[in-house]
N, C-alpha and C positions, 0 to 999 in steps of 0.2 A: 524362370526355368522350373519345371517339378519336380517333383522328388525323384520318381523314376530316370529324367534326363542326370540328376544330381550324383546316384547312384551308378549311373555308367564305369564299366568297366573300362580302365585305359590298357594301353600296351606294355605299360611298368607294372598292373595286376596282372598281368599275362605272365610276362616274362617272373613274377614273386609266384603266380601259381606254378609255373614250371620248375622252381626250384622245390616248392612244396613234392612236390606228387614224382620226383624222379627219386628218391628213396624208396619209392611204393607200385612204380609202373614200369615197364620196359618197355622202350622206344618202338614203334612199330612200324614196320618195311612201308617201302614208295616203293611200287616195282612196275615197274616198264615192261608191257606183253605186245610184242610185234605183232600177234593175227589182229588183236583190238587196234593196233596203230592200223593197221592196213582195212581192216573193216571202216574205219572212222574216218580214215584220211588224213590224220594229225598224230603228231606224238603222243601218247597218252600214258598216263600213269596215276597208278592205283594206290590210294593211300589205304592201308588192312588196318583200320580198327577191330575188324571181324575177328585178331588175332588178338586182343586183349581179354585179361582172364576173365570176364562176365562176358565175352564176346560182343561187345558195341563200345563207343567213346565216348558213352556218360559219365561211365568207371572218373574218369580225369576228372568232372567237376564235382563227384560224391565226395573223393579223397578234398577235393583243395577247401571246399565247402566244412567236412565234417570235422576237417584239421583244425580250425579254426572257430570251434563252439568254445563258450564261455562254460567253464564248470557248472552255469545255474542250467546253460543247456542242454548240457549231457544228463543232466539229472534228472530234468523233466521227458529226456529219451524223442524220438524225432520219429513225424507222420510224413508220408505222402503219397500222393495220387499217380498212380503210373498204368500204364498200356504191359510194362515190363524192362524195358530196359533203364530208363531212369529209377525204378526200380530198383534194382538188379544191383545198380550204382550206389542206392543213398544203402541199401543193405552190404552191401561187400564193405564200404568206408564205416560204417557201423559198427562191424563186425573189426575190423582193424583197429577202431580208437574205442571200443570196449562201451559201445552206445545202446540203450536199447531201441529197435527200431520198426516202428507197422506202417505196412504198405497197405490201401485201399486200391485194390484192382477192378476194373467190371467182371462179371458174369461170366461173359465170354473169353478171358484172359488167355494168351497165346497158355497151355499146360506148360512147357518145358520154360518158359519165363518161368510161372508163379514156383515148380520144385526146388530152381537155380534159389531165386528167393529165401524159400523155407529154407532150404541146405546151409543158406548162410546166416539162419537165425533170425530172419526177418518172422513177425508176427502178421499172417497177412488176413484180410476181410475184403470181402467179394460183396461190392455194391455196385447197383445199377446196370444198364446194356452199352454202354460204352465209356469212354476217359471224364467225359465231363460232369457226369453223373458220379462216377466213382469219387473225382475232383470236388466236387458241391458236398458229399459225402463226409469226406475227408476235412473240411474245411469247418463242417458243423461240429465233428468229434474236437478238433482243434479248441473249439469255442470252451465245448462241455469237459477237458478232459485236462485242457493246457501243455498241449504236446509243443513241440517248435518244429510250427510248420516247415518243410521247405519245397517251395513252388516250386511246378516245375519248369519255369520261366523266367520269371520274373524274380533269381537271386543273379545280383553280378560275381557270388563266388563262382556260382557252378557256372556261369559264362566263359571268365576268365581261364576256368579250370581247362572248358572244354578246346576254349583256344591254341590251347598248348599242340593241340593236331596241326594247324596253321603253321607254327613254326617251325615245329620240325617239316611239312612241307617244304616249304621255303628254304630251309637249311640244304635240304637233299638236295634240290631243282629250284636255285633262286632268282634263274629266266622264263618261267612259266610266265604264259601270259594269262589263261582262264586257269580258273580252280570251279568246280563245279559239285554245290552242297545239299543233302535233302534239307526241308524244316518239316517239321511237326510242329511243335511250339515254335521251336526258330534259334535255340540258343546255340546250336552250332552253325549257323549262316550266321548269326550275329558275330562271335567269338572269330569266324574265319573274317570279316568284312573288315574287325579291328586292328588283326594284325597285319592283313594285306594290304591294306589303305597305311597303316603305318610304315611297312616295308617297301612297298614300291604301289603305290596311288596308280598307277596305269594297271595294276593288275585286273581283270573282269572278275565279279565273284558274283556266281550265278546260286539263286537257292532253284530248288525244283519240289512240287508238291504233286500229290492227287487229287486228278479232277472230282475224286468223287468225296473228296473234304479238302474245299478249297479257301477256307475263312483267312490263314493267312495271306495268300497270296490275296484274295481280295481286299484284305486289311490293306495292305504293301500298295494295291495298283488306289485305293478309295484313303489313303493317308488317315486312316480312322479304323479303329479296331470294328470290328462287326462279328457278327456269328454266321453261322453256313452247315450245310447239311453233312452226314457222316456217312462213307459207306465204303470207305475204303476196306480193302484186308491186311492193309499195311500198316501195321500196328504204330508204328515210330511215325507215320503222318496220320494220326487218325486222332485230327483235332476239331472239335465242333467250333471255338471261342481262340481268337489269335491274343496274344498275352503283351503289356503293355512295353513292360522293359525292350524284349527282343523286338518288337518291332519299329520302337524309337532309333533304334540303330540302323535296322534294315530300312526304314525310311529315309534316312541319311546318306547307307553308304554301300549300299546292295545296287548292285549296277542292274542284272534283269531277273525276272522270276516267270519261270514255266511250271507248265501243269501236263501231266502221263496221264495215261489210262491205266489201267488195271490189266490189258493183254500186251501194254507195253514194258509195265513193271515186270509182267510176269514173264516175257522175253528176255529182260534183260539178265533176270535172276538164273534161266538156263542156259544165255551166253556166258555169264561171271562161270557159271559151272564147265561148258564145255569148253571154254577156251582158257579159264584159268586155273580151274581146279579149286573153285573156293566157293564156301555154301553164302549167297546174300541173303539177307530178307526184304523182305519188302523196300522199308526206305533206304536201307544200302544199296539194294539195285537201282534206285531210282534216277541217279546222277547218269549212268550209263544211258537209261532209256530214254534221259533228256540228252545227253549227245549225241546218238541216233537220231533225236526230234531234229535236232540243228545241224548235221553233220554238214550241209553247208556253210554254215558261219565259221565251224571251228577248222575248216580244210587250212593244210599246213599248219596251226597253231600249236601252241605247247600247253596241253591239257591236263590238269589234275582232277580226279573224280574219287570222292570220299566216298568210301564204301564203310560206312558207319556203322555199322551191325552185323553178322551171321546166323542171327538166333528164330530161325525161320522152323518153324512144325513141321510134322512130317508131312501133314495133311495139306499146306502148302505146296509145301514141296510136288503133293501129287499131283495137287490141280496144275501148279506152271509147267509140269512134265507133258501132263496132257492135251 
């Protein structure tokens, strides 16, 4: 077994993160919208991460993660590589356990991430054209500077952390039959995969990506990590390189994985608006425009769709208007 399988998150680090991080989070609505049932054909219900204070559900694995630094690690102060909303997470948990904290962003960084960032005391550097570069980046400062990395993959805290969406799912609605999750890296399709196979094993846990960065799902369908072209606008899947941890799991215990387009994302994101009243971004809309992909598989069924983030530009916002 490797190290990576060794370091897997179980369902007792789930349930130790959720006691961690309810001092510091409030539980976030499942909410059930009848036009999306009647659009879809099946029950459906929306789990709003979009309502947590960084607005996405990485918030949960920064806190259970940064809870959890040795003295020598806080001392040395914590890097990493982010699009923005992981991010957004290791800076706000920072900020809470009095850490100092640099984010490496690309070039092109969503603006209203990288401000969220600064505002909460994050020191940030703008490398490279997209995550991977900023990542390769990040990873060399590591070397020269002795920061305590933390991936944005490949930690079972921040997994665990993020899992804690899964169960309060479960808690609300625990005869759902699909749950249906974006990946970008994959740590919350991994984290949902843990605790629904621990919960009830017949559960589906569908991850969903963009076709136009699709290295993890072809990680997933080729059981071997691989690299793949980038070109999404959807920040929270805009992965060049699939990450080893999250996908030893998804290899195990991810039932199917689909791939949107970029006019389906950006459908979904002005459905989530006109029928629910709630801003998505990118990979928060993405679960919706994969139910719509499959609205006949899921007819009649009992559906959960993680809307993971709200933290969408305005500039966004115009083009999926238009």
């Amino acid at each position: 077994m490797s190290n990576e399988e060794k370091k897997r998150p179980t369902f007792q680090d789930v349930l130790k993160a959720r006691s961690v991080i309810a001092s510091y989070l409030p539980r976030t609505p499942l909410y059930r919208y009848p036009s999306l049932c009647q659009l879809l054909g099946c029950e459906v219900y929306v789990k709003h991460e979009n309502h947590q204070p960084v607005g996405a559900f990485k918030v949960r694995g920064g806190i259970n993660l940064v809870s959890q630094l040795s003295e020598e690690e806080r001392r040395r102060g914590v890097i990493t590589a982010s699009t923005g909303n992981h991010g957004q997470s290791v800076a706000y948990a920072a900020r809470l356990f009095g850490v100092e904290a640099t984010i490496v962003v690309p070039e092109g960084a969503n603006p209203g991430k990288v401000e969220s960032m600064r505002g909460l005391g994050a020191h940030i550097i703008f490398h490279g054209r997209d995550f991977d570069e900023a990542r390769e980046h990040c990873e060399a400062l590591v070397a020269e500077r002795g920061y305590r990395y933390i991936h944005a993959g490949n930690e079972p805290l921040l997994i665990a952390g993020v899992a804690t969406e899964t169960v309060e799912i479960l808690e609300d609605q625990p005869d759902l039959e699909v749950i249906i999750v974006p990946v970008g890296g994959g740590s919350g399709a991994a984290g949902a995969c843990i605790v629904a196979k621990a919960i009830n094993p017949a559960i589906q846990v569908i991850g969903v990506q963009a076709e136009k960065a699709p290295a993890a799902h072809r990680s997933w369908k080729e059981r071997r990590l691989v690299e793949d072209k980038m070109g999404t606008a959807a920040e929270g899947l805009a992965t060049r390189t699939a990450f080893a941890l999250p996908q030893s799991i998804l290899w195990d215990l991810l039932d199917d994985f689909v791939l949107v387009s970029e006019e389906e994302i950006y459908r979904a994101i002005v459905l989530y608006l006109e029928k629910t009243h709630n801003l998505a971004e990118g990979a928060g809309a993405a679960p919706l425009a994969a139910a719509l992909k499959m609205r006949d598989r899921l007819q009649g069924r009992k559906v959960a769709l993680v809307l993971s983030g709200g933290n969408l530009s305005l500039e966004r916002l115009r083009v999926a208007l238009s």
